[in-house]
N, C-alpha and C positions, 0 to 999 in steps of 0.2 A: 432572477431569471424569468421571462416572458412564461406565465400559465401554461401556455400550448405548444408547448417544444418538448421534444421526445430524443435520447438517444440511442440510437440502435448498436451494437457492437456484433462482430459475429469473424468468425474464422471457420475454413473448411477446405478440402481438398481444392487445388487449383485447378481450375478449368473452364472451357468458354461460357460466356453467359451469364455470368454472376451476377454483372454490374446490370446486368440490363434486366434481369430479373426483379432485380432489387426493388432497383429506380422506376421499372413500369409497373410494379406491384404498388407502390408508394402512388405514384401519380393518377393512377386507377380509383386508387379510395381517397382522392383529392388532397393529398400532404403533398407536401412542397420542402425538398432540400435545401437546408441554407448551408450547411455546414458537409464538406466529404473529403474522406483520407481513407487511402487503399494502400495494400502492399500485396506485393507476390514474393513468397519467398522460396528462391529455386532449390535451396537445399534440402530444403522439409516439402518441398513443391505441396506448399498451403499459402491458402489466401485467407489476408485481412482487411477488415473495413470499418470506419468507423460513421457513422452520420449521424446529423441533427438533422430533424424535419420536423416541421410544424403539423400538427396531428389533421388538421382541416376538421373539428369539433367532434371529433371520436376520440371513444374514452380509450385509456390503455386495457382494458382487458379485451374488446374490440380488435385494437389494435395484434394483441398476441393473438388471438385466434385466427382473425386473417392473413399475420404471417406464417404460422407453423406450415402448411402446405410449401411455401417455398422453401422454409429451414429444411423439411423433408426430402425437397427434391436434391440440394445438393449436398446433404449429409451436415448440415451447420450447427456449431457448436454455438447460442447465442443469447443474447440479452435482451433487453429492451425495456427504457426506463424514464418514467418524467424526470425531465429534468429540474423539478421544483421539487420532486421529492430527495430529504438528505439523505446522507449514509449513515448508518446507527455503527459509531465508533467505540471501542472497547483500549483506554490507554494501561499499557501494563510497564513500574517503573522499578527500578532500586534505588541508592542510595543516590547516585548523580540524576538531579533532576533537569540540570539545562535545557533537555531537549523538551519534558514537562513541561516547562514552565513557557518556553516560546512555543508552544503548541497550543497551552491555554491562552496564549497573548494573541495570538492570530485568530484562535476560535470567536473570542470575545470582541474582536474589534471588526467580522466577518470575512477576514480573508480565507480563513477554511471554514466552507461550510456544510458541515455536520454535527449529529446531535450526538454527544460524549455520554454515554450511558453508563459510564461507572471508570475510576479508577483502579487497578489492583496491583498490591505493593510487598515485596517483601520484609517490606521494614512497617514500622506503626507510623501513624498519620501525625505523633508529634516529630517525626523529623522531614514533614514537608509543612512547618507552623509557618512559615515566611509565606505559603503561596496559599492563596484564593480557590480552592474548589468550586464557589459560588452554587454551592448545593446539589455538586455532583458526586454520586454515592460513592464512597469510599470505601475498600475494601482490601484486609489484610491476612494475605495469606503466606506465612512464615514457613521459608522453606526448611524440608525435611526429610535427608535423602532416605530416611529409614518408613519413611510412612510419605514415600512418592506414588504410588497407587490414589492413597487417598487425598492427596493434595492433587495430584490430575483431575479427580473426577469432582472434587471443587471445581476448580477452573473450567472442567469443562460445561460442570451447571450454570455457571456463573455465566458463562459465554449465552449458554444455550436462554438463562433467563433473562438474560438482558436484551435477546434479540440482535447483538451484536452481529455487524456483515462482514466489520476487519476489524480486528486486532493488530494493534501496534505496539512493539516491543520500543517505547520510547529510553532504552539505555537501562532497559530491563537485563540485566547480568545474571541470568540464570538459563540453563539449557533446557527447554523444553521437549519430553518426550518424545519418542519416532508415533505413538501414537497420537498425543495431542497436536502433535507436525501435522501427519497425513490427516486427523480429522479437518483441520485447517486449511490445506494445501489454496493455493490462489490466495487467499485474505487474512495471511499475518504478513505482514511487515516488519522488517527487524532494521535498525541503524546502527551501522557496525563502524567502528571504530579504528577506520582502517582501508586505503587505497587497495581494496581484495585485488587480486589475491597478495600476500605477504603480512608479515606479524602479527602473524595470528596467538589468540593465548593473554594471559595476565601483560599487565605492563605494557603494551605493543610501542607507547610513546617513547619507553625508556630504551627498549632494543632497535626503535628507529637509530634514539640517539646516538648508539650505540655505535652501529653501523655508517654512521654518517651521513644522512639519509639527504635528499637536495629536494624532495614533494615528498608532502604528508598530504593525506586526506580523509573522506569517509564515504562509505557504501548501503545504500539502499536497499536490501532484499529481500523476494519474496522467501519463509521460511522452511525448510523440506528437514526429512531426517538426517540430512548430511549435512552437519555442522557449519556455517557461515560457505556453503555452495549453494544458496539456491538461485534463483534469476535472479539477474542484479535487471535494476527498476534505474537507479541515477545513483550518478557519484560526482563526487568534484573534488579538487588538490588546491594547494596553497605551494606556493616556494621558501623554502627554508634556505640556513645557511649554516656556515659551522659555529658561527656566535651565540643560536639558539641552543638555550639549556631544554633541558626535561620539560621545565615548566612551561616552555615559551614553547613547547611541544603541542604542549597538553592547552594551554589557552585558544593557541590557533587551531587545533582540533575540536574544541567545544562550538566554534562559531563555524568553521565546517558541516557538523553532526548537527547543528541545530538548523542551515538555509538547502543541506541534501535533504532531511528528512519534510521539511516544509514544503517544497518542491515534489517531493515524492505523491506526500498527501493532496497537494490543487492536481496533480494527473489523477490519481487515483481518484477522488472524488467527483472528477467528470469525467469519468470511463474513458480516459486514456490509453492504460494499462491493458495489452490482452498479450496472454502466456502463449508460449511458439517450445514447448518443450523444455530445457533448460536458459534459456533465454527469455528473453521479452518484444515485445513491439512496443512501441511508444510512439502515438501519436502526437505530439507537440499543436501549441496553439500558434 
């Protein structure tokens, strides 16, 4: 990514003047827009934006201080971020590591880019011996509903040491706290195993089959206290048929859960993603 490009993200009550505010604030201190997407959304009547702009040789902390006046004027909820700087990622897995393992493949080859600051597993690290860590710290925390207090506030130091900005439940099968939820809210990630809403619960593949299901798929979302409802981020289906067993359930959902959550993480990692309530905006490239 080009040194001197900046993303802006921001959302706020809808109303006139935003854009022009924005845009004559930016062109005043010599940045130059290359990149712009807006939404007005009539339901929640708020407004989103997203921009790239070239900084014109101001540094970002410059840069926040000469916007906050405008964020003030019309109540904005907002960001603002080099775009050369990465995201400090936190991958958390259990025993199915597919989506691991193509998360590490894309990390390693630049297609996602951010710095993985620790793995955290409920199983031990000899049953992911087949994958490559490549020196990214590993950490094993064995769940235990009887001493869930203290297993929270592991995680949550862990999180807090690591500097981590999202946490991604890569096929992480354990339910995480209403509190370690809402200390999270906006940056966990979960990949769920499953065209949300329907078959929720153990097995979901085997009670599609059940059912005789004609799309299977899987869901992207951001994590809240209420179990697999939080903003869905992306999703995508595959077509089945009644020839498909279990298995041929369960293979075409692994390759599913591994190119939605892929997808998830290039939005997320260049501030795509901005929350509208239960929902999401998604700015697409």
């Amino acid at each position: 990514m080009p040194s001197d490009q900046f993303i802006l993200t921001l959302s706020c009550p809808d109303r006139a003047g935003i854009v022009a505010a924005v845009s004559g604030h930016l062109a005043g201190r010599g940045c130059n827009i290359v990149e712009a997407q807006q939404f007005g959304d009539d339901e929640t009547a708020r407004f989103f934006m997203r921009l790239v702009f070239q900084g014109g040789g101001i540094d970002q902390d410059e840069l926040q201080r000469g916007f906050t006046a405008v964020a003030d004027t019309f109540d904005m909820h907002w960001t603002l971020r080099d775009r050369a700087q990465r995201h400090r990622v936190l991958l958390l897995v259990s025993k199915f590591d597919h989506c691991l393992a193509d998360v590490l493949y894309r990390w390693r080859i630049g297609e996602l880019p951010m710095d993985i600051v620790g793995i955290v597993a409920n199983h031990p690290r000899e049953t992911y011996r087949h994958l490559d860590f490549d020196a990214i710290p590993f950490h094993y925390l064995p769940t235990d509903k009887s001493h869930r207090a203290a297993q929270d506030a592991a995680m949550s130091k862990l999180i807090e040491d690591s500097g981590a900005e999202l946490v991604v439940l890569a096929r992480y099968m354990q339910v995480l706290s209403p509190e370690l939820a809402q200390q999270l809210e906006g940056r966990c990630i979960n990949i769920h195993h499953s065209f949300l809403p329907g078959f929720k619960g153990a097995r979901p593949y085997h009670r599609a089959h059940r059912r005789g299901v004609k799309l299977i798929g899987a869901t992207a979302h951001f994590v809240t206290a209420d179990l697999d409802e939080g903003p869905i981020i992306e999703q995508d289906i595959e077509r089945v048929t009644h020839a498909d067993t279990p298995d041929d359930l369960i293979r075409i959902g692994r390759d599913i859960e591994r190119r939605v959550l892929a997808r998830t993480l290039r939005l997320y990692l260049d501030d795509r993603v901005l929350l509208n309530g239960s929902r999401t905006v998604i700015f697409t490239s």
